[in-house]
N, C-alpha and C positions, 0 to 999 in steps of 0.2 A: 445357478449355484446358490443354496441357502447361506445366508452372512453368518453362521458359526464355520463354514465352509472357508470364506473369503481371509487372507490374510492381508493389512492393511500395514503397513508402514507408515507409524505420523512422525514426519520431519521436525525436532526440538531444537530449540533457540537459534543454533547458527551465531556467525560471530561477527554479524553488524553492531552497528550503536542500537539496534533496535530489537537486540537479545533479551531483554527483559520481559519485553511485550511477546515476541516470538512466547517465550512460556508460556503465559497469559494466556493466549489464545488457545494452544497447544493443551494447555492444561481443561480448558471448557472440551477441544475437540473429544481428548482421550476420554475424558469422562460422554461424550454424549454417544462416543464408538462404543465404547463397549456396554453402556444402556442399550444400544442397538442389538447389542450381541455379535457383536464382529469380531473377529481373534486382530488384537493389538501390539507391533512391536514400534516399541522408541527407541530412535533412533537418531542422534544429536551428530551432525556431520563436522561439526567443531572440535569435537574430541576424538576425531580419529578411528582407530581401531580400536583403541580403550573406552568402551562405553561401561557406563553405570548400571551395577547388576539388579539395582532397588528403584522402582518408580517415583520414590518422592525425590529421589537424585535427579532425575531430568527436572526439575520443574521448582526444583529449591533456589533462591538466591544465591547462595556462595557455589561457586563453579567443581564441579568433581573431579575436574583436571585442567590440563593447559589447554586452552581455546585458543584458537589461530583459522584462519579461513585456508590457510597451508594445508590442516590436516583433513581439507575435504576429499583431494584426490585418496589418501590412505583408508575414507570410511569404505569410499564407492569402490575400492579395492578388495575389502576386506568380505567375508561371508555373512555380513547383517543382513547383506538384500535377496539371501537364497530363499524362495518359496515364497516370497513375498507377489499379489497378486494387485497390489494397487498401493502408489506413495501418495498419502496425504500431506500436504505442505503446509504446516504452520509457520513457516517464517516469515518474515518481513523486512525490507529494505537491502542492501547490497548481502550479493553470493546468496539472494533468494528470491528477490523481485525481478532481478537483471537478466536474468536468461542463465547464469552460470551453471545453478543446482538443475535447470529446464534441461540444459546439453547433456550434464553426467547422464542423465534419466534415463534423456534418449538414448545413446551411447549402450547402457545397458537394456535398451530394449524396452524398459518398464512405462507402462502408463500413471499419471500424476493427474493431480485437482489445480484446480484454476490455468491461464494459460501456455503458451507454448511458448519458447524460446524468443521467436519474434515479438509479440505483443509484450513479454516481457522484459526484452531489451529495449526497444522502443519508448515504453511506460516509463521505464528507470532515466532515461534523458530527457528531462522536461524541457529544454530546449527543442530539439527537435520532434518529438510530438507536439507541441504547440505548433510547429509548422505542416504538420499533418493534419492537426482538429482544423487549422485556418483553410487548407485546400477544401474541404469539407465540409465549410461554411458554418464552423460554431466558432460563436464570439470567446473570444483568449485576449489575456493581456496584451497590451504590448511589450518589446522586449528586446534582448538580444542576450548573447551568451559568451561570457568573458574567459580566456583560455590563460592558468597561472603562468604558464609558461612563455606566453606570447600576445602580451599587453601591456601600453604605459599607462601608466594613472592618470599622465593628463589629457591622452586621448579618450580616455574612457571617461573622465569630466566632461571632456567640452561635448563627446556623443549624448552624455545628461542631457547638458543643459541646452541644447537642439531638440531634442527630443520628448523632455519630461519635465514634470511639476514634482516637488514634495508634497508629501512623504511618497517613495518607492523601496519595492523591495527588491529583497539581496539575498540570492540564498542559495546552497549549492545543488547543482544541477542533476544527482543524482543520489538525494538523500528521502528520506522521510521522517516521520514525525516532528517536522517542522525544527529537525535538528541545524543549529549553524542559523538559522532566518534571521534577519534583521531588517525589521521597516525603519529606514533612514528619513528623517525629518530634516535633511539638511545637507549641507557637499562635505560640510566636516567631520560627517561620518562614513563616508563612501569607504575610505582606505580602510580605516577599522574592521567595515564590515563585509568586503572582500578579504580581508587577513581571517577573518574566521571560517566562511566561504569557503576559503581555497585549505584550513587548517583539515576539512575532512572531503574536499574533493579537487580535483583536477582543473574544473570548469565552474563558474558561479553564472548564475540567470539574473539577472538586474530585469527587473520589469517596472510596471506600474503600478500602485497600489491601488484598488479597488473596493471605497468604503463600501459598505452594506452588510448586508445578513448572508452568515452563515447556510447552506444547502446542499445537500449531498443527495444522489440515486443509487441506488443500488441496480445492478444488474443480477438476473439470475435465469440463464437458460435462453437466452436471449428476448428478456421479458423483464421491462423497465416496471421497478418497484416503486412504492408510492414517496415521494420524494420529502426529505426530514430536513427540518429544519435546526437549527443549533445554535444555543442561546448562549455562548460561555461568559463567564465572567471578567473576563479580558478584553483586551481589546483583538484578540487576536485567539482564534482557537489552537492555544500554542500543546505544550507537551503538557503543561502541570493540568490545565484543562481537558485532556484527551481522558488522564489515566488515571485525576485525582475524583471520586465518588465528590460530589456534591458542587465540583468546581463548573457544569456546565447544565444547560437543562433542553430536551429533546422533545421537538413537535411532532409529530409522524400520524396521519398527512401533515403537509406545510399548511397554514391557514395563508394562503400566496390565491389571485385571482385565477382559474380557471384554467384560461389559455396561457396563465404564466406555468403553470404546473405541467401542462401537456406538452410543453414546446418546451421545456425544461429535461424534460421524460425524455424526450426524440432527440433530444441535442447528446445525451447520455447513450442515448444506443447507437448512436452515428459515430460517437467517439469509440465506444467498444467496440463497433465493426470495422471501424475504416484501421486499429490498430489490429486486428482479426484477434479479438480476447477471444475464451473459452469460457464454461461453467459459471462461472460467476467472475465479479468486480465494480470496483464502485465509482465514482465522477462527484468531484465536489465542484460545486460554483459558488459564486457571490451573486448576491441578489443586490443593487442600489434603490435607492427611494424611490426612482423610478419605473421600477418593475423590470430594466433593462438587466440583461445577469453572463455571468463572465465565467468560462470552463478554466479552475484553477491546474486541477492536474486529475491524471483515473490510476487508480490501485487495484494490479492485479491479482495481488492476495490480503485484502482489505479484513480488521480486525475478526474474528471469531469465538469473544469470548462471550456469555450469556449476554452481556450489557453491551457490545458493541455494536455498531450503526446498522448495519445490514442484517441482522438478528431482532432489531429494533422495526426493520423496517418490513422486513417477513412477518413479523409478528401481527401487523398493523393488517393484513389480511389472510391472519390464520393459520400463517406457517409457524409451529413450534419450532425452539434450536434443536433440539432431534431430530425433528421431520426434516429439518434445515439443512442440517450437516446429511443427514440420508439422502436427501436429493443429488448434492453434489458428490457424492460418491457412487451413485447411480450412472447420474451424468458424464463422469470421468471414465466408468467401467465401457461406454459404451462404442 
């Protein structure tokens, strides 16, 4: 079927904390779909059955109606998905990393970009993927996973201080862009920063904190990219670093020794296979002084907007964000 043929569905914002970015991406994808020449409908599963009749409405900052992750069963109701021949998923973080928007999909039969239901339920509880990468044999923090509903404060001290050194981190267990995080330097900020933790999820992950460098892979087709390094200005490659231009600075390859780079690569594909990912997705670690390096978490629909890592890291052997985004459209149709 020639792509003016093909009708493509790209998924807009969604209604995590991490709707803004969903645009972002969404907004590089559309623009590099329809450079392709692919027939594009947007489609914002946040608003329901009431979608915006004008393209710079999906992708504007102020919202063109009421957002609720409620009015997602009402989109996948509704006649946006008739004739549609493949859903592109720009979103990111809960009701689009989790497996939620992966079910409706299947439900109506439709094929999607990046993976299935499993790897992205799985993905979305860094808890328990971490005890998956560990059967596996890739190094993860240490850790355990705190439940709001069913935990005392000073059991979950005295597990600290058994267990762990300052500084560790804190952060809820099925979030992203490092929303809610907090590296605790001390027991007097444990309660605080479980109270924030638990202010946008159910479960928080207390682990260890792991100095060193920044490093992330990319995954594409099941073919570990060349592995980028990230230099932020922080101490912590937090949110204002991800998204703020000038706040971070990108090595791609890593200047890391050799067999740190290839055993780095393999530990990234072992984590994509053993959660069974699809199409693409990424795996960040920490690298310490010692060249010893730690799998922090893997993202099954990792940034896509021209500057984002994985576009960063195609590029480093040749893949334009066109040819980019064409492969995984390719990949998804098949």
């Amino acid at each position: 079927m020639k792509k003016s043929e093909l009708t493509i569905a790209l998924i807009v914002g969604g209604a995590s904390l991490e709707r803004a970015i969903s645009k972002l991406s969404s907004a590089g994808i559309y623009k590099a779909l329809k450079s392709l020449g692919y027939k594009v409908k947007l489609i914002d599963p946040a608003y329901g059955k009431t979608q915006p009749k004008q393209v710079e409405d999906f992708f504007s900052t102020n919202d063109f109606y009421f957002v609720s992750e409620k009015n997602y069963i009402e989109a996948f109701d509704s006649e946006h998905f008739v004739g549609v021949d493949l859903v592109f998923l720009g979103l990111h973080g809960k009701w689009g990393e989790d497996g939620t928007i992966q079910s409706l999909l299947e439900l109506k039969g439709l094929k999607y970009t990046g993976s299935g239901v499993l790897a992205s339920s799985l993905s979305m509880d860094k808890g328990f993927a971490k005890i998956h990468f560990r059967d596996k044999g890739i190094s993860v923090p240490d850790g355990f996973v705190v439940n709001k509903n069913y935990f005392e404060l000073e059991n979950v001290l005295s597990r600290i201080k058994k267990s762990f050194t300052f500084p560790l981190v804190i952060k809820p267990n099925d979030q992203g862009s490092t929303f809610g995080l907090t590296i605790c330097k001390s027991e007097n900020e444990i309660e605080q920063a479980l109270n924030l933790s638990f202010s946008l999820s159910p479960k928080a992950l207390i682990e260890e904190f792991i100095p060193g460098r920044e490093m992330t892979v990319g995954i594409l087709d099941q073919q570990a990219l060349p592995v980028l390094e990230i230099i932020p200005k922080h101490e912590l490659y937090d949110y204002e670093c991800k998204y703020t231009k000038g706040m971070s600075q990108y090595i791609v390859p890593a200047n890391i020794p050799t067999e740190v780079f290839n055993e780095m690569q393999q530990q990234a594909l072992t984590a994509y296979e053993c959660l069974e990912c699809s199409t693409y997705a990424r795996v960040d670690f920490r690298l310490k002084d010692d060249n010893t390096f730690y799998c922090l978490e893997l993202n099954t629909l990792p940034g896509l907007t021209e500057t984002s890592l994985i576009p960063k890291m195609a590029n480093a052997i040749g893949i334009s964000f066109e040819d980019l985004i064409d492969r995984i459209v390719k990949l998804s149709l098949k």
